[in-house]
C-alpha positions in Angstrom: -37.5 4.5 1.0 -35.4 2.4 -0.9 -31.7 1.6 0.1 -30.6 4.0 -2.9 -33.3 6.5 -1.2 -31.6 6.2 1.9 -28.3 6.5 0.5 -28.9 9.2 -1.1 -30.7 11.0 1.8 -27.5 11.0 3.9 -24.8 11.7 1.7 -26.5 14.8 0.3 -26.8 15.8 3.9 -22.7 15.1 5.2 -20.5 18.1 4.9 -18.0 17.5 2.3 -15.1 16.4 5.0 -16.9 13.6 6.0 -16.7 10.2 4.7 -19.2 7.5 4.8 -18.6 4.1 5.5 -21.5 1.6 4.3 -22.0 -1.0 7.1 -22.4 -3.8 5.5 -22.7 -6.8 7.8 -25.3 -9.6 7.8 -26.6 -7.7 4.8 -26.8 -10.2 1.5 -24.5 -9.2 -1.4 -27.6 -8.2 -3.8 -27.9 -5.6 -1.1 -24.6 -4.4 -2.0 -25.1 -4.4 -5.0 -28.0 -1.5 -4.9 -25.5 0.5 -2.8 -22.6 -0.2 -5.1 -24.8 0.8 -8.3 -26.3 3.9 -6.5 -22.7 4.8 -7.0 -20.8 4.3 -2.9 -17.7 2.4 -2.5 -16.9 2.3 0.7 -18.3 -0.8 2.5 -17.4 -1.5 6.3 -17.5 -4.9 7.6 -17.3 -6.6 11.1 -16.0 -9.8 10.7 -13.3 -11.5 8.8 -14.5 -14.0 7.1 -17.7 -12.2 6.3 -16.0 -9.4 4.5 -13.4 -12.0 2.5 -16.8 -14.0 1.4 -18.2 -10.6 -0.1 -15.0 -9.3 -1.8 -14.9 -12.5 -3.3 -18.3 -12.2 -4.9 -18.6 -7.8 -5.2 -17.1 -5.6 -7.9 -12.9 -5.6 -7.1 -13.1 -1.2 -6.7 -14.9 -1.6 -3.5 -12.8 0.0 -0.8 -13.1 -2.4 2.4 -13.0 -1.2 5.6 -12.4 -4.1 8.9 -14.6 -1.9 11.7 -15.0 -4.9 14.1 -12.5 -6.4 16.7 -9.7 -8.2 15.0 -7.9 -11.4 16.0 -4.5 -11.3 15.2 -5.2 -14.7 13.5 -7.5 -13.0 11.6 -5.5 -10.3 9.8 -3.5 -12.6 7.7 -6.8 -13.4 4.8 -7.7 -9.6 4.8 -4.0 -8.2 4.3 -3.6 -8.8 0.8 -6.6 -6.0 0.1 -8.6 -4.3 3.1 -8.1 -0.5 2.6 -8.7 0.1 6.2 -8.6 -1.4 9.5 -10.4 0.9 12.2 -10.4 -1.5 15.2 -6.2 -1.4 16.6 -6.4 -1.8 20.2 -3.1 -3.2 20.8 0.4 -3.1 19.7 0.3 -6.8 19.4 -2.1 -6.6 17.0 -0.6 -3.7 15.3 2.9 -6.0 15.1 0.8 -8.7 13.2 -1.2 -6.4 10.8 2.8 -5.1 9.5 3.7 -8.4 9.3 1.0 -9.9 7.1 1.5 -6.1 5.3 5.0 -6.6 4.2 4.3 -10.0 3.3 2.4 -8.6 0.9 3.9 -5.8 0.0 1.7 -3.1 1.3 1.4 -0.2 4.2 -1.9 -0.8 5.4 -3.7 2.3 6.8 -5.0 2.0 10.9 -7.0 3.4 13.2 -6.2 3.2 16.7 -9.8 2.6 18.6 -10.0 4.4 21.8 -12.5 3.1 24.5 -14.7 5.8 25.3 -17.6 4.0 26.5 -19.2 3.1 29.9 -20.0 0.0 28.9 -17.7 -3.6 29.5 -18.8 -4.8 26.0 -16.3 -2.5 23.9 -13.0 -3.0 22.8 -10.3 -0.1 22.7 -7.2 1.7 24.0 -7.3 4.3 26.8 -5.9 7.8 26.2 -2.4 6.4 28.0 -2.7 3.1 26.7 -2.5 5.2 23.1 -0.1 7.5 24.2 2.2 5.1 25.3 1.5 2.9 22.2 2.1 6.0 19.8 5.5 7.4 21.8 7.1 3.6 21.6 10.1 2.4 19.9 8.5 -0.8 19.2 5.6 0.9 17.5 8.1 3.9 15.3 10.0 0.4 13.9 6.2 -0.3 12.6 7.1 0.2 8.3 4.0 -1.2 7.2 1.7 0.0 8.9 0.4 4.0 9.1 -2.0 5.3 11.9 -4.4 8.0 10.0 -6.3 8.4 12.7 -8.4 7.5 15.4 -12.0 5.8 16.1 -14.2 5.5 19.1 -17.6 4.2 19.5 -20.2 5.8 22.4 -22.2 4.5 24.8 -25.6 2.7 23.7 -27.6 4.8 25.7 -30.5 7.4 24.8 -28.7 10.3 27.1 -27.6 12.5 24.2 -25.5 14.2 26.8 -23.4 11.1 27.9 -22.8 10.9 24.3 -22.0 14.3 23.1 -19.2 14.0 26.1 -18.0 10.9 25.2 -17.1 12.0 21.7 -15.6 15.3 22.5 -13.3 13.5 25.2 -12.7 11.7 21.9 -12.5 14.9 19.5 -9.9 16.9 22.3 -7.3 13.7 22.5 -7.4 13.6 18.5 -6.5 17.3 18.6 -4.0 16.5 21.3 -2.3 14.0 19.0 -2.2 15.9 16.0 0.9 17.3 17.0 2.7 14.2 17.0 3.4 13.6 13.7 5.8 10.3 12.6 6.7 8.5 9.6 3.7 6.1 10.4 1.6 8.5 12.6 -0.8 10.9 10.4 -4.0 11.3 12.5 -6.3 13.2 10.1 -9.4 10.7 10.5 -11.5 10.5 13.4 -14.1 7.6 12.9 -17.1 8.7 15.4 -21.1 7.9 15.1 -23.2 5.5 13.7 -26.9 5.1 12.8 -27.8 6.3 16.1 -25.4 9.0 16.6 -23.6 10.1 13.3 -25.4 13.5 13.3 -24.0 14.0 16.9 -20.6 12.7 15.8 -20.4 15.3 13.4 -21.4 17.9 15.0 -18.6 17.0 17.6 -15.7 16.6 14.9 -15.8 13.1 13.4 -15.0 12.6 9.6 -16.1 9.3 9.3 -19.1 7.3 10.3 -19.8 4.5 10.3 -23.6 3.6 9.0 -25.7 0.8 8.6 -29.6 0.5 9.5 -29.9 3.7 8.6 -29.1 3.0 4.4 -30.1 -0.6 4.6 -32.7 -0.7 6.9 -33.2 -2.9 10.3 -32.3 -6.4 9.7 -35.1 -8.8 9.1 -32.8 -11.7 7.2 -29.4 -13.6 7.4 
């Protein structure tokens, strides 16, 4: 199928309360471009410079989501116009993304990533780490900043059951921290699932995923 086939073929499949994000790194702009026309917005990207490149080039409505690990360095070229940033692990990190946001006059929306993984390789918070992050004075001074939610990513493993708990460890601490409300702490988004997994995510709670291969197909070019 074509990218616009593919596209098409999972979005008409999502429940309504679920939002797709186009993963869009490595992929070429043209590529884009078919996605963009087919009539998505949403584009996700990895890496800084990357995603900066391609909203340089792309259609200025595109809604840019930052879903790989940040360096606080980093934040500084993307705060003038990412819509999202899903990858917080830190209140360091979260201090840096309100600076650069009131520098430019913006509350940027955040997504604290919990590690739920057995793996080394992935970044996040742990359920305290959050907890403590969330119940801080340091973080509730935060103006320009708001967390909507939170994201995790799974284990890269075939055991659908290693999975499925990893996400509803995930799904039951978002529901935990739903009651916790602030001025710059609105959990409704919980960013689970990606080619691999997004029909598991689902099915265990998430309302966003994250999805790449699956629309654009493996990648075969730089």
């Amino acid at each position: 199928m074509s990218i616009a086939e593919n596209l098409h073929h999972i979005k008409s499949a999502l429940p309504t309360h679920v939002t797709l994000i186009a993963v869009t790194k490595t992929h070429p702009v043209d590529k884009l471009m078919e996605v963009y026309t087919a009539g998505h917005k949403i584009f996700g990207e990895n890496k800084v410079q990357e995603m900066c490149e391609k909203a340089e080039l792309l259609p200025k409505d595109i809604e840019w989501h930052l879903i790989g690990h940040l360096q606080s360095n980093k934040v500084k070229y993307i705060a003038p116009f990412v819509a999202m940033i899903h990858s917080v692990d830190s209140l360091k990190l979260l201090q840096e993304i309100n600076k650069q946001a009131q520098k430019n006059n913006r509350v940027i929306p955040c997504l604290l990533q919990i590690y739920i993984a057995k793996e080394d390789t992935k970044f996040g918070l742990s359920f305290e780490e959050a907890k403590e992050l969330i119940a801080s004075e340091a973080f509730q001074q935060l103006q320009n900043i708001k967390i909507l939610g939170l994201m995790g990513m799974a284990s890269n493993t075939d055991d659908q059951t290693v999975i499925k708990n990893e996400f509803r460890s995930l799904k039951t601490f978002f529901n935990e921290q739903q009651k916790n409300h602030s001025a710059n702490f609105e959990p409704s988004i919980l960013s689970m699932g990606m080619s691999s997994d997004y029909a598991l995510a689902i099915e265990c709670g998430s309302t966003m995923i994250r999805v790449g291969s699956s629309i654009f197909g493996q990648r075969n070019y730089l």
